[in-house]
C-alpha positions as CSV (number, residue, x, y, z in Angstrom):
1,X,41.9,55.6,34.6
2,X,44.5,52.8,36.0
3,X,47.8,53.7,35.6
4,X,50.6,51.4,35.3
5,X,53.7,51.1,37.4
6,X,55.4,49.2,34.3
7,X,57.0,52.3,32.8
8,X,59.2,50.5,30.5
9,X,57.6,48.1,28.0
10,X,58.9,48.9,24.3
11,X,56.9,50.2,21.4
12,X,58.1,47.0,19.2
13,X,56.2,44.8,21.7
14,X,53.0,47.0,22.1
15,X,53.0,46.9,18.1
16,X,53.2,42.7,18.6
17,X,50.2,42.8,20.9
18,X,48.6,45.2,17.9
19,X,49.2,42.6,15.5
20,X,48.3,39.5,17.2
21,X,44.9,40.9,18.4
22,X,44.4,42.0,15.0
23,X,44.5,38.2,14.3
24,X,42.6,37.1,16.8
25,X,39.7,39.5,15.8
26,X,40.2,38.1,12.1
27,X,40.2,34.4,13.4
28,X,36.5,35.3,15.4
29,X,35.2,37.0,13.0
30,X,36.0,34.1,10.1
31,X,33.9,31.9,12.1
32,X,31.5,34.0,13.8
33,X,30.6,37.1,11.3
34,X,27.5,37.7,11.8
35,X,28.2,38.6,15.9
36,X,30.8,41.5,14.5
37,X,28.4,42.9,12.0
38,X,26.2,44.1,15.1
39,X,29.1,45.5,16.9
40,X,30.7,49.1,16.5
41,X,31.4,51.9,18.8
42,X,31.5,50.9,22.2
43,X,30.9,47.3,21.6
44,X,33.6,47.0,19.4
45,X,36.1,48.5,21.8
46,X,35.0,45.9,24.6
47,X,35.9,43.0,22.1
48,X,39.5,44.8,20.9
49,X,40.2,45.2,24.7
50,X,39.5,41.3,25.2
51,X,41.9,40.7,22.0
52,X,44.8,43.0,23.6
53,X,44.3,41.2,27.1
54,X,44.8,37.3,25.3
55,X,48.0,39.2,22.9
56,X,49.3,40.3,26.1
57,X,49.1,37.2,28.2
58,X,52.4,36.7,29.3
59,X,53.9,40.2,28.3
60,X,55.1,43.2,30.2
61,X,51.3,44.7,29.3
62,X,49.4,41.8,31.0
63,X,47.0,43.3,33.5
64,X,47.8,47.1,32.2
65,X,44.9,47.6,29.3
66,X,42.2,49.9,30.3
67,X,39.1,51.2,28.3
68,X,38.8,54.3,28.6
69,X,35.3,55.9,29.5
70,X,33.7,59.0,27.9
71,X,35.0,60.7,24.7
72,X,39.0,60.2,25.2
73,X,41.5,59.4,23.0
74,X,42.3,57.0,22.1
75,X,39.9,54.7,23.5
76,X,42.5,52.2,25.3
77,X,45.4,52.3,26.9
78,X,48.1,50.1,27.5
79,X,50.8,51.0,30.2
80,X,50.1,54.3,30.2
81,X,52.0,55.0,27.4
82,X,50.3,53.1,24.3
83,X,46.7,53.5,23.3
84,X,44.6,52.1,20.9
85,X,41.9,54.0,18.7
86,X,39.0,51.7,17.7
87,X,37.0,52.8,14.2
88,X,34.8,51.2,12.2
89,X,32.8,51.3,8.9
90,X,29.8,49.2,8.3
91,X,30.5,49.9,4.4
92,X,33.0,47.7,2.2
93,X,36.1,50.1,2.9
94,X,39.1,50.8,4.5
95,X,38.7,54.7,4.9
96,X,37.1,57.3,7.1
97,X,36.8,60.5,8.4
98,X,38.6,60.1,12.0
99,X,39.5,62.0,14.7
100,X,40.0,65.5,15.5
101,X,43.4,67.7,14.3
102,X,43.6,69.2,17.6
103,X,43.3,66.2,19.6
104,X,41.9,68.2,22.5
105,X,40.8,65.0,24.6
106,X,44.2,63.0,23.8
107,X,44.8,61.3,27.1
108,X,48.0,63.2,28.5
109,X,50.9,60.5,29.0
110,X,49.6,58.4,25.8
111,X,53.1,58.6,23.5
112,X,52.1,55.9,20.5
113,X,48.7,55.5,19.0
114,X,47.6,52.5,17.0
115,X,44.5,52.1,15.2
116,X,42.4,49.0,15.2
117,X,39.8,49.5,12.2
118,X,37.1,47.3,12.1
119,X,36.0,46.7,8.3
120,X,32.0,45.5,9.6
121,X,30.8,44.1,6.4
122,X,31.0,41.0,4.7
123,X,33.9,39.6,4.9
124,X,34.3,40.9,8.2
125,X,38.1,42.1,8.6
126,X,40.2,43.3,10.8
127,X,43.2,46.1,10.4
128,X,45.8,47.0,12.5
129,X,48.4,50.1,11.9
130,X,50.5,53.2,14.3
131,X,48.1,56.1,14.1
132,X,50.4,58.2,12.3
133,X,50.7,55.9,8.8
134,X,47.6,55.6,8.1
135,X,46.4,59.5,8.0
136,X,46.0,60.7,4.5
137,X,44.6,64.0,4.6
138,X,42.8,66.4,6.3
139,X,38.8,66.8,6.4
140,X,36.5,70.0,7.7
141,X,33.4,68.6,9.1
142,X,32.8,70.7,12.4
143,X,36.8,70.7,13.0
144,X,39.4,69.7,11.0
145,X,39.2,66.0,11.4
146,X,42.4,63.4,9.8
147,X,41.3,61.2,7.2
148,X,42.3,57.6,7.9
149,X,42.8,54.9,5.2
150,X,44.4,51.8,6.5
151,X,45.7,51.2,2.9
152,X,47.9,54.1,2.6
153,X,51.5,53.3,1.2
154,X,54.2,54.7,3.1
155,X,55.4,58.5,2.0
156,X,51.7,58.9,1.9
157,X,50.7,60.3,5.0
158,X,49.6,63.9,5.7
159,X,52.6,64.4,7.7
160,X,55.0,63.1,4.4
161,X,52.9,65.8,2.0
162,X,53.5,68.4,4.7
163,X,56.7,68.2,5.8
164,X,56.3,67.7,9.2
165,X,55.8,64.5,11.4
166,X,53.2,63.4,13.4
167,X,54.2,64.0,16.9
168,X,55.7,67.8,15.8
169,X,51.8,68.9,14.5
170,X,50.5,67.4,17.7
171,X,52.6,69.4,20.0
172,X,51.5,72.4,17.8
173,X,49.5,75.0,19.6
174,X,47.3,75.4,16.7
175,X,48.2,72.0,14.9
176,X,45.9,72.8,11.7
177,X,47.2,75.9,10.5
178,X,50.6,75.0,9.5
């Protein structure tokens, strides 16, 4: 992993970057859908990196946005601080089981999360949130695993029905027994 030496960059503009790769994925895919309804998973990531890299033209994150190999999370980061998690559906939806409560391979320095959701199905759309909004509940497949829909109103989240915010159940020892 590259790590930056620009330690400052604000949250505000990382979540700019968010959005205006998030319209540059919409603006590709409403003219070439068919190309995004074969991506997901790794593929996908490559073409959200290449979205962050033209939103960050000219920013303090230019040159700082690294895919990160192997099961990490998230799967990009941006100035060592920011990262990006890239999901997908191929169904007509906006929800998902996502990652893990734990978040045993959360990249160490990463501070703020944002999801880029991938909606692969005709019309092919594009989502952008921060991680934290956009969990709505917790779901036991081998782990407890957060359950993501990029629709949720705000007072929705987990966190809001729990009383507790995001970053205090990630810095939890045991972060699903609360």
């Amino acid at each position: 992993m590259i790590i930056s030496t620009n330690k400052e960059p604000s949250l505000e503009e990382f979540e700019e970057i968010c959005n205006k790769a998030c319209q540059l994925m919409n603006e590709r895919a409403s003219y070439e859908p068919e190309y995004y309804l074969t991506k997901g998973g790794q593929k996908l990531e490559k073409e959200v990196k290449k979205a962050l890299d033209d939103a960050a033209n000219g920013t303090n994150f230019e040159g700082t946005i690294e895919i990160i190999s192997g099961q990490r999370f998230p799967d990009i980061v941006a100035a060592k601080y920011y990262g990006v998690e890239v999901k997908s559906t191929k169904e007509d939806k906006w929800t998902l089981i996502g990652g893990s409560v734990a978040e045993g391979t959360r990249i160490e320095d990463v501070e703020h999360i944002f999801i880029m959701f991938g909606k692969l199905h005709k019309p092919v759309e594009f989502k952008t949130r921060r991680y934290e909004e956009c969990l709505c509940d917790i779901a036991v497949t081998h782990s407890p695993r957060y359950k993501i829909d990029m629709n949720l109103l705000e007072g929705e989240t987990i966190f809001d029905k729990m009383g507790i915010s995001y970053d205090e159940m990630r810095k939890l020892k045991i972060p699903f027994i609360q």
